[in-house]
BALOBA-1460 file (C-alpha; in Angstrom, 3 decimals):
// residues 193
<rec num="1" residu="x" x="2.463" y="-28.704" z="12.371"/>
<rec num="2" residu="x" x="0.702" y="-27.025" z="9.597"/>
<rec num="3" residu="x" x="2.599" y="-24.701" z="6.752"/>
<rec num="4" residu="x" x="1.212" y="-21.307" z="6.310"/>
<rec num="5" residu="x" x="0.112" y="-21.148" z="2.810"/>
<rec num="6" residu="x" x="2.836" y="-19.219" z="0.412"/>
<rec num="7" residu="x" x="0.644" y="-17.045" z="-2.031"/>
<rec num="8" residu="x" x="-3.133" y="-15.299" z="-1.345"/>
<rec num="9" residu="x" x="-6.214" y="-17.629" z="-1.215"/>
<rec num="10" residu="x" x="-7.970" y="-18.350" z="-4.910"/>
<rec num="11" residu="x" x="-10.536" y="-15.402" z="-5.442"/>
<rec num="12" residu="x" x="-8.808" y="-12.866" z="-2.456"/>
<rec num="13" residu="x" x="-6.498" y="-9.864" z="-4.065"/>
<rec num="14" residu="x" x="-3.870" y="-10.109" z="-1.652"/>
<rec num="15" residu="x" x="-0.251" y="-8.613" z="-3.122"/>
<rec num="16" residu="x" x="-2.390" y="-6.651" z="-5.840"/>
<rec num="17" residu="x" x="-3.134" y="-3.041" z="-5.780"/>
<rec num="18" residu="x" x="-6.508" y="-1.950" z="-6.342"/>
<rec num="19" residu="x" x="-7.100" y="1.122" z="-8.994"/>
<rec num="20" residu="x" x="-10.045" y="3.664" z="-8.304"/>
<rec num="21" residu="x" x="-12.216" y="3.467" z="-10.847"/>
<rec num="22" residu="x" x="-12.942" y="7.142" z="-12.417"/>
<rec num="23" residu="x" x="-16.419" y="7.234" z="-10.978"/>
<rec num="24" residu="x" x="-15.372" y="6.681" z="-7.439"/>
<rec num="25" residu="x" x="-17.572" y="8.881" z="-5.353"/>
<rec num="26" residu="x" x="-15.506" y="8.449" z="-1.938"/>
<rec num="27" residu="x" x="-13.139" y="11.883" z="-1.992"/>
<rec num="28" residu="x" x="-10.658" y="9.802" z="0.229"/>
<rec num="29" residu="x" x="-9.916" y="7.276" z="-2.777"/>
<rec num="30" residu="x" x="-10.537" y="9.465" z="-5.783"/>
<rec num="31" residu="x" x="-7.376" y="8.490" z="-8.086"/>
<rec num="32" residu="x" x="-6.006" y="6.478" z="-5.636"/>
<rec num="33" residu="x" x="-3.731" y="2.988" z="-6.044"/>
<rec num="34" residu="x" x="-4.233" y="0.734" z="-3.049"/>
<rec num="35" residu="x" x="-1.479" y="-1.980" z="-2.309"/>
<rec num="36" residu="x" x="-3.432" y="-4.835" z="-0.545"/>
<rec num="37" residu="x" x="-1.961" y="-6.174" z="2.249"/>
<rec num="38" residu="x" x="-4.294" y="-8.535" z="3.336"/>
<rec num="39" residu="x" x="-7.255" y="-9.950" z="1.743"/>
<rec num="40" residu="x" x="-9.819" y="-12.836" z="3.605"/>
<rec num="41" residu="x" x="-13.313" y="-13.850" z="4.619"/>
<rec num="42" residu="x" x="-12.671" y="-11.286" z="7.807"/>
<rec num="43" residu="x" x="-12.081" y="-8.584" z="6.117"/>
<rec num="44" residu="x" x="-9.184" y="-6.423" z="4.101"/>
<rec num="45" residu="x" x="-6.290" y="-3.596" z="4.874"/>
<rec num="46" residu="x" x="-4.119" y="-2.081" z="2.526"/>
<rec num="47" residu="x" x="-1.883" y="0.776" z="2.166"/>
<rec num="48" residu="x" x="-2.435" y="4.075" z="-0.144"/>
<rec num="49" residu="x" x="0.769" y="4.746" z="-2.405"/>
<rec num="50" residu="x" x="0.112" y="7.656" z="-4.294"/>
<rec num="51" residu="x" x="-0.906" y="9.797" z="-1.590"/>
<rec num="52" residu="x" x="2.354" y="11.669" z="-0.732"/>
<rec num="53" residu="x" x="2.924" y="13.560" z="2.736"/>
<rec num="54" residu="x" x="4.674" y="16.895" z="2.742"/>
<rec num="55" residu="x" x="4.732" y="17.267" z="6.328"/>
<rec num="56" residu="x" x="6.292" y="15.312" z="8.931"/>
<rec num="57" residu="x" x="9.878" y="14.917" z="7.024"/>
<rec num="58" residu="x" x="11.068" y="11.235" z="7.412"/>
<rec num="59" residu="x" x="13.917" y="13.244" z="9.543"/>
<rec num="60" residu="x" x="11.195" y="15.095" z="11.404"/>
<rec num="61" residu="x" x="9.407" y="11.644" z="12.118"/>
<rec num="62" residu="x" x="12.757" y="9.763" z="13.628"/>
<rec num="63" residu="x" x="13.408" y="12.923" z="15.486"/>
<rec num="64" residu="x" x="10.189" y="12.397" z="17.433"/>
<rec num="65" residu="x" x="10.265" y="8.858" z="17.440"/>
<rec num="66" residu="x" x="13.842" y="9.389" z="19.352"/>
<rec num="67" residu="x" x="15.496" y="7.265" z="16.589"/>
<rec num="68" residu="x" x="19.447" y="7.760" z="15.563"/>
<rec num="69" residu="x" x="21.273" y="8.779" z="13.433"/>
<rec num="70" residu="x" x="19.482" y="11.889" z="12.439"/>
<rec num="71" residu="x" x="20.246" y="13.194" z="9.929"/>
<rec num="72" residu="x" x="19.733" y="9.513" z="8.403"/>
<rec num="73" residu="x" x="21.554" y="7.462" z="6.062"/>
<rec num="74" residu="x" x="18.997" y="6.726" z="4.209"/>
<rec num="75" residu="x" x="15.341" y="8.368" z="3.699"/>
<rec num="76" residu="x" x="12.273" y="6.769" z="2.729"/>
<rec num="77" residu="x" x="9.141" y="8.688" z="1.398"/>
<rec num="78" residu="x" x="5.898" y="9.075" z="3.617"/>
<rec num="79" residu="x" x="2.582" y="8.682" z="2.364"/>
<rec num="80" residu="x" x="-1.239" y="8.896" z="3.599"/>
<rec num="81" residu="x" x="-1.226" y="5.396" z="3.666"/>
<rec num="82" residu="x" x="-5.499" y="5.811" z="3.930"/>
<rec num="83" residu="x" x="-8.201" y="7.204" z="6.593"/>
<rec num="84" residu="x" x="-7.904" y="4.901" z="9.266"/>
<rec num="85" residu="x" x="-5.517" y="4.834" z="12.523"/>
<rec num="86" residu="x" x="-3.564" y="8.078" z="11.161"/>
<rec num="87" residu="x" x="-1.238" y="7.750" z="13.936"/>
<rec num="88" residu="x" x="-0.101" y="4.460" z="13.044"/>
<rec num="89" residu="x" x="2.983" y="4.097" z="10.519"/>
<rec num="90" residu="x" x="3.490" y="1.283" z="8.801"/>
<rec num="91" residu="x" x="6.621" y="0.270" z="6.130"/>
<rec num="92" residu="x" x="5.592" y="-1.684" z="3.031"/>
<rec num="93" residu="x" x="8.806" y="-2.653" z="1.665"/>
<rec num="94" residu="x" x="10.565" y="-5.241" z="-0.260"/>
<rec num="95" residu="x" x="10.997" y="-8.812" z="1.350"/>
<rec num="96" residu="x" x="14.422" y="-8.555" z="1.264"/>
<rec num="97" residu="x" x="14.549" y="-7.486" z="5.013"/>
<rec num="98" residu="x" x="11.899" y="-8.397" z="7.643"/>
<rec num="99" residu="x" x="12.737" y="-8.486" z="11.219"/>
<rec num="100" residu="x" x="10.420" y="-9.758" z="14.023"/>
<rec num="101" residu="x" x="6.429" y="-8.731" z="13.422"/>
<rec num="102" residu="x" x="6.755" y="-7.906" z="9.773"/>
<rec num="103" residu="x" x="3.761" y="-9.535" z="7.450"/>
<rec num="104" residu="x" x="5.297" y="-11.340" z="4.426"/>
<rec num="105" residu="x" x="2.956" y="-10.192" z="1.958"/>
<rec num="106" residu="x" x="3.747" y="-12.436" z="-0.728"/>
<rec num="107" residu="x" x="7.570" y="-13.657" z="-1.821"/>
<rec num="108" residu="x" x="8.469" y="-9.994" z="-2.912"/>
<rec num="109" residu="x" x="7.091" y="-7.504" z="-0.748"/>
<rec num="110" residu="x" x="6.437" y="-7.117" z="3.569"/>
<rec num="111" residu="x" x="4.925" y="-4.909" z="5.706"/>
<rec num="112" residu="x" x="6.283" y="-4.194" z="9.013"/>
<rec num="113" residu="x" x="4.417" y="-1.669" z="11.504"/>
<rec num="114" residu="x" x="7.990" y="-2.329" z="14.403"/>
<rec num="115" residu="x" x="10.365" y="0.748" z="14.613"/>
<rec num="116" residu="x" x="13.190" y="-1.920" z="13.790"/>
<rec num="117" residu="x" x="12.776" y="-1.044" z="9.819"/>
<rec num="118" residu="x" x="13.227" y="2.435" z="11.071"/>
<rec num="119" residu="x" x="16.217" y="2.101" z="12.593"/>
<rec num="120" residu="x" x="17.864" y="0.142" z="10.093"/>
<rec num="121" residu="x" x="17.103" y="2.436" z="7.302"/>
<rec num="122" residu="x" x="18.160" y="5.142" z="9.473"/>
<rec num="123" residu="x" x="21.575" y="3.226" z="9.859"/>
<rec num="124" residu="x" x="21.879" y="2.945" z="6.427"/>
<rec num="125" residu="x" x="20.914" y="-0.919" z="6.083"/>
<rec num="126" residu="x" x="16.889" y="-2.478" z="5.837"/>
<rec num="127" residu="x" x="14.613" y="-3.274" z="2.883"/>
<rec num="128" residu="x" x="16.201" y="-2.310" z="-0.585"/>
<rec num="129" residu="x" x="12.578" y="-0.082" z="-1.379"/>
<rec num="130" residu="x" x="10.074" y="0.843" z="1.147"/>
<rec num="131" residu="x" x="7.146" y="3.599" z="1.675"/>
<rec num="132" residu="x" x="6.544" y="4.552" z="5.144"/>
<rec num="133" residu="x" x="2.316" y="5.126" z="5.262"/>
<rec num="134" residu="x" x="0.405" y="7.019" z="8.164"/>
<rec num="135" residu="x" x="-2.791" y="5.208" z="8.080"/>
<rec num="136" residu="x" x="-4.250" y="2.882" z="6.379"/>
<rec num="137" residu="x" x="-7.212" y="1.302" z="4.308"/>
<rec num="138" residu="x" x="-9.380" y="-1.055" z="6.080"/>
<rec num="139" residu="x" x="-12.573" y="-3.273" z="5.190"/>
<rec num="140" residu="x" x="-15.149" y="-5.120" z="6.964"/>
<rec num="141" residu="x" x="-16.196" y="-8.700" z="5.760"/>
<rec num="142" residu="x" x="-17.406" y="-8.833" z="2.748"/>
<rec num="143" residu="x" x="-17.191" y="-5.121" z="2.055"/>
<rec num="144" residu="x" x="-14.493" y="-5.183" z="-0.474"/>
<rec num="145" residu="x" x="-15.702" y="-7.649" z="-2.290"/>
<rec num="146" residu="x" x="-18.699" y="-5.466" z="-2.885"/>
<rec num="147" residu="x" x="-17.373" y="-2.453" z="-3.712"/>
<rec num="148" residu="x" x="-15.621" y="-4.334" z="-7.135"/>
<rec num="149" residu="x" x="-18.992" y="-6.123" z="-7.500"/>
<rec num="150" residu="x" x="-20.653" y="-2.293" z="-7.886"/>
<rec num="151" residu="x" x="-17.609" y="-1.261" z="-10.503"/>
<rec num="152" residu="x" x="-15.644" y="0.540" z="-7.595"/>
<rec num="153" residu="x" x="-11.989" y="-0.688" z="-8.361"/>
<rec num="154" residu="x" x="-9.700" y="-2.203" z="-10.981"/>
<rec num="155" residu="x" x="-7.250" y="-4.569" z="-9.747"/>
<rec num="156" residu="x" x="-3.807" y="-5.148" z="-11.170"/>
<rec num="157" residu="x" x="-0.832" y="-6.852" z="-10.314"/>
<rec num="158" residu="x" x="1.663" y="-4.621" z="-8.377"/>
<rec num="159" residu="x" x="4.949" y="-3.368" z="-9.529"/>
<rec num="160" residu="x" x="7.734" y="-1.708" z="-7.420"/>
<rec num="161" residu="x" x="7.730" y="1.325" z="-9.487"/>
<rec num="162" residu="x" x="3.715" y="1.731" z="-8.994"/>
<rec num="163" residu="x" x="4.516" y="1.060" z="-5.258"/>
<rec num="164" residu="x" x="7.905" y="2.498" z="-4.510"/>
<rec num="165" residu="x" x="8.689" y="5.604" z="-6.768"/>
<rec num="166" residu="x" x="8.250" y="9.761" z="-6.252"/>
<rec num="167" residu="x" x="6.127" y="9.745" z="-9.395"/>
<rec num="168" residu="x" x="2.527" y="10.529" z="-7.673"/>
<rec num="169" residu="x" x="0.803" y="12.300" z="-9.853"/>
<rec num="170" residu="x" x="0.945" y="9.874" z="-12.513"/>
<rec num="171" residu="x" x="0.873" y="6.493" z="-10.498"/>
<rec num="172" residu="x" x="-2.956" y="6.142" z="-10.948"/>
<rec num="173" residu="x" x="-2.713" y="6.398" z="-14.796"/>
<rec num="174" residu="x" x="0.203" y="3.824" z="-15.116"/>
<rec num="175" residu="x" x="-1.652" y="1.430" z="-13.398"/>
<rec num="176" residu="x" x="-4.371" y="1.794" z="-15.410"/>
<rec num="177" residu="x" x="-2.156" y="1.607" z="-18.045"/>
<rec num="178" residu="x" x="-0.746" y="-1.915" z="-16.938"/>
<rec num="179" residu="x" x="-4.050" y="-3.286" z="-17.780"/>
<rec num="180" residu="x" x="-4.169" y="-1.213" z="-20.880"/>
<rec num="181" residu="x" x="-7.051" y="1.064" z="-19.700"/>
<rec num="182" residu="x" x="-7.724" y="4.618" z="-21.045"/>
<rec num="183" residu="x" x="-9.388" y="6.254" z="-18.062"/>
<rec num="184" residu="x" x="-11.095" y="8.145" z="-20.640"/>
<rec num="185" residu="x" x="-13.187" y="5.291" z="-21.763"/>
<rec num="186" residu="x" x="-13.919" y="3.753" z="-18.073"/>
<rec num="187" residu="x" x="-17.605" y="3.803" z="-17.138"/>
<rec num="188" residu="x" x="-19.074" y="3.587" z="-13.656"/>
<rec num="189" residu="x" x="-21.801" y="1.384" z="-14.511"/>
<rec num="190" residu="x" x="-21.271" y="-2.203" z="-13.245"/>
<rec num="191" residu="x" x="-22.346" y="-4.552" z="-15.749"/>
<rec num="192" residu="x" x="-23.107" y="-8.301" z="-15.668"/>
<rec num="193" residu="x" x="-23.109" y="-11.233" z="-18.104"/>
């Protein structure tokens, strides 16, 4: 029996976000912070974070999921999580908790799409910090790797507060700021050596 390997592959970004780089043409990722879930030959996925949702309250959601207790004992925020499958939720959250389908991103952080970290928040229990996205961000092969190759993203190792905190407006800038970039002096020419 094989082990699964414990950390991403050398040269994939998996369990970093990605930063939009000023220039970013793409309205739908214009300031945006990217947690990325999964990083490989095939392909990548990862979740928005500083794209909040006013509208459906996590109440509102577990209402219509038909999940008790409501009102909750606990709340998690709600976030675009990016432009693909906007029906789909899924919970990136610490690795304290993972129950049965849940992706161990790396040894801190998971993402389950089950409505079993649902109902445990909702009970009062589940991961310690979690963001519950509607969507997601998805890549084909290779396509990733291209857009940092033309000076699309940054990428940066992630931090809970970058991933997990109410702070939207600002998470773009103090992820840029983890790197100790001035957005002000970014260009969106790709250059090579």
């Amino acid at each position: 029996m094989s082990q699964r390997p414990t950390g991403p592959a050398p040269g994939f970004l998996t369990g970093q976000v990605l930063i939009a780089m000023p220039g970013m043409t793409d309205p739908r990722f214009a300031q945006s912070v990217v947690f990325v879930c999964a990083h490989t030959e095939e392909g990548a996925m990862g979740i928005v974070v500083n794209a909040p949702l006013a509208e459906p309250s996590f109440d509102d959601l577990l209402r219509q999921l038909k999940i008790a207790p409501v009102p909750p004992a606990r709340r998690i925020r709600l976030c675009a999580g990016g432009p693909v499958d906007h029906g789909r939720g899924f919970v990136l959250h610490t690795a304290d908790w993972t129950g049965e389908g849940s992706l161990q991103v790396d040894e801190a952080l998971a993402l389950t799409a089950s409505l079993d970290v649902l109902k445990a928040i909702a009970e009062g229990g589940g991961p310690r910090a979690g963001v519950l996205a509607l969507g997601y961000a998805g890549w084909g092969a290779g396509q990733l790797d291209q857009e940092l190759q033309q000076n699309a993203w940054l990428s940066a190792p992630a931090d809970e507060a970058v991933l997990f905190d109410a702070e939207h407006p600002t998470k773009w800038r103090r992820a840029l700021a983890k790197l100790k970039v001035d957005p002000l002096l970014l260009s969106s020419a790709a250059g090579h050596a």
